[in-house]
C-alpha positions as CSV (number, residue, x, y, z in Angstrom):
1,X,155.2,72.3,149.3
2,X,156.1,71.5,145.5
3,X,157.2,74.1,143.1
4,X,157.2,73.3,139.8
5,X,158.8,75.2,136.6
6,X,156.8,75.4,133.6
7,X,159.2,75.9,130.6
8,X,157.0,77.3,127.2
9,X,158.9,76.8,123.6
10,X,158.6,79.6,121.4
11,X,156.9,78.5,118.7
12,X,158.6,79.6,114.9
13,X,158.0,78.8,111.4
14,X,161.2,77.6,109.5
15,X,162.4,79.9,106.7
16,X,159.5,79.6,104.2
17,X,161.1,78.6,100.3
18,X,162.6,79.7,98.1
19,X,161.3,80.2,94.4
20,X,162.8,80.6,90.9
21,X,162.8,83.7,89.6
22,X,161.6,85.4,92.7
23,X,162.6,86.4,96.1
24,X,160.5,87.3,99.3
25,X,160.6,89.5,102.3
26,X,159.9,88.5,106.0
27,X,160.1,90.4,109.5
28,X,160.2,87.4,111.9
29,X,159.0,83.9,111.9
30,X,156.7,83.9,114.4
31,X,153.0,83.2,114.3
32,X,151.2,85.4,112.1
33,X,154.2,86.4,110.3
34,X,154.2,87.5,106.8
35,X,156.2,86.5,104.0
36,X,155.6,88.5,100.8
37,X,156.7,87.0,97.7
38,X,157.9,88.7,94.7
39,X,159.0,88.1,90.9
40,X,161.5,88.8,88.7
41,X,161.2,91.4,86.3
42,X,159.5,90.1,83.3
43,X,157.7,87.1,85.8
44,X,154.8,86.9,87.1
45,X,152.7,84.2,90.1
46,X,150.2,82.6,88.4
47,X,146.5,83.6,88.7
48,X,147.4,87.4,89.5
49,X,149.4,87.3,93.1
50,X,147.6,84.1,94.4
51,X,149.9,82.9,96.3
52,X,152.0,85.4,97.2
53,X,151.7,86.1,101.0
54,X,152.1,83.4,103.1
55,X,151.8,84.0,106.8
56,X,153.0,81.6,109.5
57,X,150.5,79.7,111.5
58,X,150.1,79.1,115.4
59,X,151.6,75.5,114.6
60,X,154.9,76.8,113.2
61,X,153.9,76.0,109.8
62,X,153.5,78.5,107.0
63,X,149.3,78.5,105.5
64,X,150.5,77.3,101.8
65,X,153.3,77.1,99.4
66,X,154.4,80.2,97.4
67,X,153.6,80.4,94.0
68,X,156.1,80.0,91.4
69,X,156.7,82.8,89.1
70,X,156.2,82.4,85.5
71,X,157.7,84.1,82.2
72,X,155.5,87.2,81.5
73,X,155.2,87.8,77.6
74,X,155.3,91.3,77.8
75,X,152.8,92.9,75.1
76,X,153.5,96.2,75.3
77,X,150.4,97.6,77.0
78,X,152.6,97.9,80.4
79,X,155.6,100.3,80.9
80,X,158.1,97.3,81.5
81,X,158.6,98.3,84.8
82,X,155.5,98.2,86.0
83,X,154.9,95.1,85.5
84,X,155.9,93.3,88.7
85,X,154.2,96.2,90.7
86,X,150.5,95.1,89.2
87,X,151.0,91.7,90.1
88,X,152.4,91.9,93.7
């Protein structure tokens, strides 16, 4: 009789990157994790918050890169700080 050991390796996403002018919050790095990116006051992702979740995959890689946050020309139709909250 043969026993054999079967030894499973978690599977984790590495710590997902960093961005300029930004910052992002993250409960674990296993699959399905979430990483939530957010800007600066007075930045903004591009395209309205496309880009910022990322979640980890089954593979240990994260679905896509972050967005970068761009300079926000505020124009006064937004209480300054209220800005970052629309775009999140």
């Amino acid at each position: 009789m043969f026993i054999t050991t079967i030894y499973f390796k978690e599977i984790m996403c590495e710590s997902p990157r960093t961005i300029k002018h930004g910052n992002y919050e993250l409960t674990n790095y296993r699959p399905r994790a979430v990483a939530i990116y957010r800007c600066n006051e007075g930045y903004i992702p591009p395209k309205f918050g496309l880009g910022s979740i990322i979640i980890c995959r089954d593979n240990g890689t994260w679905d896509r890169n972050p967005a970068e946050c761009k300079f926000f020309a505020f124009n006064g139709y937004l209480p300054k700080d209220e800005v970052n909250k629309v775009f999140v």
